[in-house]
N, C-alpha and C positions, 0 to 999 in steps of 0.2 A: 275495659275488657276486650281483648284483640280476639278470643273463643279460641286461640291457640295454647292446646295444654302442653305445663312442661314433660319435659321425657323422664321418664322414670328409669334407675338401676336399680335393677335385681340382686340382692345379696349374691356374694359367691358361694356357689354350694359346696359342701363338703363330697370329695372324691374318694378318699381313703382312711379309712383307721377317724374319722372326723376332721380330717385337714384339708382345708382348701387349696387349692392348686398352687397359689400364693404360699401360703402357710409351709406347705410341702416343699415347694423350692429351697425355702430356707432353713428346712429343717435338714437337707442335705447339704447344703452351703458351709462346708469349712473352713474353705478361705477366709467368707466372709465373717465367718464366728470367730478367725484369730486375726487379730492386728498385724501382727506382725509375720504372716505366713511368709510375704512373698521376703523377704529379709530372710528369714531359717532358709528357704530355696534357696536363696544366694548364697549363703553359705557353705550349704552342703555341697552347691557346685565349685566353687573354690577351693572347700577342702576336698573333691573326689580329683580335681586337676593335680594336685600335687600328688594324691598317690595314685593317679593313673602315669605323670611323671615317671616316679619312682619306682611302678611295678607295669612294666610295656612289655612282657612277654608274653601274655593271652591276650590280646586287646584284639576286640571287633573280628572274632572265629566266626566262620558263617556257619549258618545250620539252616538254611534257606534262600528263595530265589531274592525277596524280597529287598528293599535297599536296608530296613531297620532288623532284617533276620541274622543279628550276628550277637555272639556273646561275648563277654570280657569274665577272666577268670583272674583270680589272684588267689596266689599258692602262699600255704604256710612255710613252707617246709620239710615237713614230715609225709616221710612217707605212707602212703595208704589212710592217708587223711580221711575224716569224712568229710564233706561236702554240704555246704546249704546254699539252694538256690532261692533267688531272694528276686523278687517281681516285682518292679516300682509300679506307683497307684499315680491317680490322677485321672480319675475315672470315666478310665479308657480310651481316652481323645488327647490327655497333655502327657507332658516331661519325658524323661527318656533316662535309659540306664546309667549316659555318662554323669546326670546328676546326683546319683544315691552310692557311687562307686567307694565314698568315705564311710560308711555304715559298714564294709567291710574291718573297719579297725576292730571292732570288740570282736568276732567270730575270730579272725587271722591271732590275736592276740591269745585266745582261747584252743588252738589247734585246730579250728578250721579251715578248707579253703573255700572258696564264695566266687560263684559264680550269678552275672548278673544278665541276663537273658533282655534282649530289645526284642518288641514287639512293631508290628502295625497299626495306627491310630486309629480311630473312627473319627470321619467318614469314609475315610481311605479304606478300612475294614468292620465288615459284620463283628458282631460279640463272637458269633460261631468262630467265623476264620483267626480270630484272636486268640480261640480258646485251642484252635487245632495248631497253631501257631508255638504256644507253650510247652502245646505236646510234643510238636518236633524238635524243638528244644532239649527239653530235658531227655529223649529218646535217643539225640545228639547226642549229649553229656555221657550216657550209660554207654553206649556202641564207641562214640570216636574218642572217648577223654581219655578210657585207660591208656592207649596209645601215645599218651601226652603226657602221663604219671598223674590223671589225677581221674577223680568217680569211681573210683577201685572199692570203696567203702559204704557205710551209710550216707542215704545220699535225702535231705530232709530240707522241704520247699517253704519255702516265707514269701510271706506277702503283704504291704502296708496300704489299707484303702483298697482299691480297685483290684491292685494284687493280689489282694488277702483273698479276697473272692476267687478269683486264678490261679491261686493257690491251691485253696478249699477243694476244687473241682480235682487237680491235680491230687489228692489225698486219695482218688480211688484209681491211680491210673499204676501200671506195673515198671517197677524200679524206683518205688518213691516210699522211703520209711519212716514218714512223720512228718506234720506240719508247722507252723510254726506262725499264726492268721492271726495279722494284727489290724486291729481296727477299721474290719471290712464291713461288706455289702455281702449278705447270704441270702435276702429275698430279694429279686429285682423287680417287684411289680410296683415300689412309691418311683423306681428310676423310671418307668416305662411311663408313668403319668404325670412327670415335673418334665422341668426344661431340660434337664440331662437327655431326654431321650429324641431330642430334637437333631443329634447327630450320630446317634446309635441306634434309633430304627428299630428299637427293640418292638416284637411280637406278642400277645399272649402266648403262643406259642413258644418263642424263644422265653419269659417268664417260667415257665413250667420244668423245657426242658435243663436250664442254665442255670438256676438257681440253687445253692448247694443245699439249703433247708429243706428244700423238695426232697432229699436222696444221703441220706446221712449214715446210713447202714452198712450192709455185711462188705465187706472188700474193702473197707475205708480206713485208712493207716492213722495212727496218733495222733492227737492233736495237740496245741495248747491254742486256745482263743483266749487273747487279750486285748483291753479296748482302756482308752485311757478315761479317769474320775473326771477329768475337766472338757470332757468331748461333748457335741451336742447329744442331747436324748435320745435320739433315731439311731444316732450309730454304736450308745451303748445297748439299745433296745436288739440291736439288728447280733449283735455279740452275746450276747445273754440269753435269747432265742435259739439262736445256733446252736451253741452249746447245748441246752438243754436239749435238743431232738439229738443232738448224735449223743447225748447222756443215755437218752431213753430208748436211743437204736442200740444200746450196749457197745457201740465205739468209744475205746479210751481217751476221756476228755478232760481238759484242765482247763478252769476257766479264770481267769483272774483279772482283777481291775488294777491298773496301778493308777494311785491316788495323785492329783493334783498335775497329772497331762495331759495336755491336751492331745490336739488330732498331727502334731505337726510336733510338738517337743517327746512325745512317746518315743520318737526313733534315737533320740539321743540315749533310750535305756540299751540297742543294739549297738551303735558306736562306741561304746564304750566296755573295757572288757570285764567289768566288774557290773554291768548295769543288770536289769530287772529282765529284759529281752533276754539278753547274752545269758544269761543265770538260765530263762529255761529252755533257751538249744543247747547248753552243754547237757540239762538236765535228758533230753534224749539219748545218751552215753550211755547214761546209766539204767534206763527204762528196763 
């Protein structure tokens, strides 16, 4: 007997909703939930090179001081098009616009044109400045596009993951006629206490004010939220929740699961002009 006792650990407690800190990380973790994520990115960036190639007449417009404040547009054709601007996710700190610029093929194919808006990363930028960021963006788009033949129309904002969220916010801002939130983050407060928030900085404060579930009511334009059948739990939880508070604020909401995609094969329903995405932004046409 040395009379030296061993050291004891303490269970980890639960933080939120029951999950422990651990638990939580991974319940937001989609890379790590698909095998094959970082392969689809590559991909996508591949196929956005060849039609950024092939369509080099809007590429990297500024709409700010910033070195990532620029947007790439790709026109259909027609004139007085509508518009969907479309907010790549990666929440909040990775990828960038020139990687999702192939996700224009199903809208372009369908009579859209698509604009794809570069943000500031985190740590580089607050969630605030990112979100004021979008705004001048799209405030861009309605003021400087006509002058370019395009934003003359419905002008109807998307977003995948991180986006979706930036989007969401964007649903209550003036010159925006519909959303189109895929597989987003509506409450920020599991980000504000996992490791996501260890370069976003996020506040109680910024929770409350930033969060699009907090505020789903009067002055909030259409929506569709959709989140994919094979996504983790959290972030069909966090889509299903959504919906239903701007159900219950009487905002026009469509909520729909599409079956057997994940967090990262969902976007192939947007590239494509027959897919499940593409089906409900045309479906704002007709609204």
């Amino acid at each position: 007997m040395t009379g030296i006792s061993e050291p004891t650990t303490e269970p980890e407690a639960a933080i939120w909703r029951g999950f422990r800190r651990s638990e939580l990380d991974r319940a937001y973790d989609n890379a790590g939930h698909v095998r094959d994520s970082a392969a689809k990115l590559a991909d996508w960036t591949a196929r956005s090179a060849l039609l950024r190639a092939a369509r080099p007449e809007f590429l990297d417009l500024r709409y700010g001081p910033r070195d990532r404040n620029r947007i790439d547009v790709f026109r259909c054709g027609e004139a007085g098009a509508p518009l969907l601007v479309f907010i790549h996710g990666g929440y909040w700190q990775r990828n960038s616009k020139e990687v999702f610029s192939c996700l224009a093929e199903g809208p372009l194919a369908r009579g859209f044109d698509v604009a794809l808006p570069g943000y500031t990363l985190a740590p580089d930028a607050s969630l605030s400045e990112i979100v004021d960021e979008i705004e001048a963006a799209i405030g861009w788009l309605r003021e400087q596009g006509p002058e370019r033949g395009f934003a003359t129309g419905r002008l109807i904002v998307g977003g995948w993951s991180a986006g979706a969220h930036l989007a969401a916010l964007a649903c209550g801002w003036r010159g925006v006629d519909g959303g189109l939130l895929v597989s987003g983050i509506y409450d920020l407060e599991p980000i504000r206490l996992g490791i996501l928030n260890e370069k976003l900085g996020l506040s109680e404060g910024d929770v409350g004010r930033l969060s699009p579930i907090g505020a789903p009511g009067a002055g909030v334009a259409p929506a569709a939220v959709i989140v994919g059948g094979s996504e983790l739990p959290e972030l069909q939880r966090q889509s299903a929740d959504y919906a239903a508070a701007r159900i219950a604020a009487g905002v026009p909401t469509r909520f729909r699961i599409l079956p057997d995609r994940n967090h990262f094969t969902i976007l192939d329903e947007l590239s494509s002009p027959q897919g499940g995405l593409t089906e409900e932004l045309a479906g704002f046409l007709s609204a």
